[in-house]
C-alpha positions as CSV (number, residue, x, y, z in Angstrom):
1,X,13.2,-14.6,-2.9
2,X,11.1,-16.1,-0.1
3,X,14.8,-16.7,1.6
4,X,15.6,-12.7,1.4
5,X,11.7,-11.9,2.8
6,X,12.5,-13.4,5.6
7,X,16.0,-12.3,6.7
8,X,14.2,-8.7,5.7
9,X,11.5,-9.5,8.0
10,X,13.6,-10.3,10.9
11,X,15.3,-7.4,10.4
12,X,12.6,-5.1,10.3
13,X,10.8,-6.7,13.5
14,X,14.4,-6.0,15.8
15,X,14.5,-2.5,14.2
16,X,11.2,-2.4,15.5
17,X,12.1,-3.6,19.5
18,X,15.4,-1.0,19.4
19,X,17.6,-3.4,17.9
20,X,20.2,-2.7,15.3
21,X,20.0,-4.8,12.6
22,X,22.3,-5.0,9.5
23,X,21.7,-8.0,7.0
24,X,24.5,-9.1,5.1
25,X,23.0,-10.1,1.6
26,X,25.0,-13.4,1.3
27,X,28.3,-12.0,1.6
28,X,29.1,-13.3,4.7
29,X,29.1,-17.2,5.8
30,X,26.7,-18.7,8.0
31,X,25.4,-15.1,8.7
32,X,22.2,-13.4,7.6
33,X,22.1,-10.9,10.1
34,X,24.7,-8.6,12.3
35,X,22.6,-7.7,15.6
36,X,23.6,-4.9,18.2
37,X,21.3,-4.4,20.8
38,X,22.8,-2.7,24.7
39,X,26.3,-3.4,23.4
40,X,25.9,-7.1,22.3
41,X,27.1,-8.3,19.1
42,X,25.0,-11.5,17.5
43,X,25.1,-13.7,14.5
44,X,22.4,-14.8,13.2
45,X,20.9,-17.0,10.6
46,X,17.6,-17.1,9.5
47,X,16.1,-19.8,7.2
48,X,12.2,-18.8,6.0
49,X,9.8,-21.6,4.3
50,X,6.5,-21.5,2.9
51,X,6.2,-25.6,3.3
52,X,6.1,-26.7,7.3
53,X,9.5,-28.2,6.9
54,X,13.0,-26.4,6.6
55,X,16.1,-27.6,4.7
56,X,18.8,-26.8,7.1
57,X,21.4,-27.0,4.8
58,X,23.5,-30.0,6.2
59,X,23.0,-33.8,5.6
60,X,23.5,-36.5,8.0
61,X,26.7,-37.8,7.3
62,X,28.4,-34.2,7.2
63,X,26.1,-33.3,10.6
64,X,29.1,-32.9,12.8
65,X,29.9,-29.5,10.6
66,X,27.0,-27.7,12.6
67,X,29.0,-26.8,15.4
68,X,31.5,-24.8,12.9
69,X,28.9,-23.4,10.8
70,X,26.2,-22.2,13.0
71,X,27.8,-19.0,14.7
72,X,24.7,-18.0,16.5
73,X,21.2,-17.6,17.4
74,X,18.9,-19.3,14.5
75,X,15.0,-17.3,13.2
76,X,13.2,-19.9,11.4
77,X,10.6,-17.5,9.5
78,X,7.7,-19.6,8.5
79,X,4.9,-18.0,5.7
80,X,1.9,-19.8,5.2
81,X,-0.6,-19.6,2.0
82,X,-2.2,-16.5,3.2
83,X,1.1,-14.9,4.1
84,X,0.2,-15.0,7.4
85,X,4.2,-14.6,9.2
86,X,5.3,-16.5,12.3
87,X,9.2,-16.7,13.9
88,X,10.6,-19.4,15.7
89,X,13.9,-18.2,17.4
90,X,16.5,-20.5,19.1
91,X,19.5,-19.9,20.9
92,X,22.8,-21.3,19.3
93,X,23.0,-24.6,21.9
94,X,19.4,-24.7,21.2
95,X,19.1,-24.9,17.4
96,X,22.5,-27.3,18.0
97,X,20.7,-29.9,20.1
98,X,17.0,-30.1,18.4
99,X,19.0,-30.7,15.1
100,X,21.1,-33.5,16.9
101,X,17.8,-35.0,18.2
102,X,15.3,-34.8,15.5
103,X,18.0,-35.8,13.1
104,X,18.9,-38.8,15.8
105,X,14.9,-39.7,15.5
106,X,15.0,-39.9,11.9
107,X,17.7,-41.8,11.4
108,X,16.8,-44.6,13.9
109,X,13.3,-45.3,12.3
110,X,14.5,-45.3,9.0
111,X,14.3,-48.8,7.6
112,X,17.7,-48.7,5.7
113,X,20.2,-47.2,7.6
114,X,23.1,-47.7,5.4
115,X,21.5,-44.5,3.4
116,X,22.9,-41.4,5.3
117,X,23.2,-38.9,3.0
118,X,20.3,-37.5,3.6
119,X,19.5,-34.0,3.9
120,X,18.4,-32.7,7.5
121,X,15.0,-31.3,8.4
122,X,13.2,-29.2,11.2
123,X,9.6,-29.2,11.3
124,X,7.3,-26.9,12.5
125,X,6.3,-29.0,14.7
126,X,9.9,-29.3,16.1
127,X,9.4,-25.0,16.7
128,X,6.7,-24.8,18.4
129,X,8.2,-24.4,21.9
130,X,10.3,-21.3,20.2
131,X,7.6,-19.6,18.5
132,X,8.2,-15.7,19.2
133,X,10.9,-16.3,21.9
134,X,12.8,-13.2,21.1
135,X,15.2,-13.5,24.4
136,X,16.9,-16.8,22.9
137,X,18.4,-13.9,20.9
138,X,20.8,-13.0,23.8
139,X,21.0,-16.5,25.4
């Protein structure tokens, strides 16, 4: 449910800034959103966590699938213990290269390399540069 709260949250906040925002509810891939705002059209996905880590859905030996799967813009949604709600948003190229370069760091100070099956992470940490940056919408 904490997945749905935060594509509803989204939502509701671009309703809020004159945005038209239509979720799909899982019946479209790689989409969570449909966006219309001054006669754009966006795609985006939104992936919401309660930990300060997200699961991004791809390991690193399938990694090369992001640049078929992610179709747009990416809101990370993060909800801490008090349900205190902060968004992280990144263009497509962005979200693209900060997987490619925090999965890169990973990978190269992991003592067994021959292991790659891992899944892929972003951090809050990694976000902090795209906390409430609402333009990378349109970018």
């Amino acid at each position: 449910m904490t997945g749905l709260a935060g594509e509803y949250l989204v939502a509701g906040y671009m309703n809020l800034k004159g945005w038209i925002a239509s979720l799909t509810l899982k019946n479209f891939p790689c989409v969570d959103i449909f966006g219309q705002n001054n006669g754009k059209n966006i795609s985006i996905q939104v992936k919401t966590s309660r930990e300060t880590s997200f699961n991004i859905g791809l390991n690193h030996n399938n990694r090369s699938e992001i640049y078929k799967r992610v179709k747009g813009p990416f809101v990370f949604v993060y909800i801490d213990k008090n349900d205190n709600i902060s968004f992280y948003i990144l263009s497509r190229n962005d979200y693209i290269n900060l997987v490619i370069r925090t999965d890169d760091i990973y990978f190269n100070k992991k003592k067994n390399k021959e292991k790659d099956s891992y899944p892929i992470a972003i951090t809050l940490k990694d976000l902090i540069s795209y906390k409430d940056q609402w333009d990378n919408l349109w970018i």
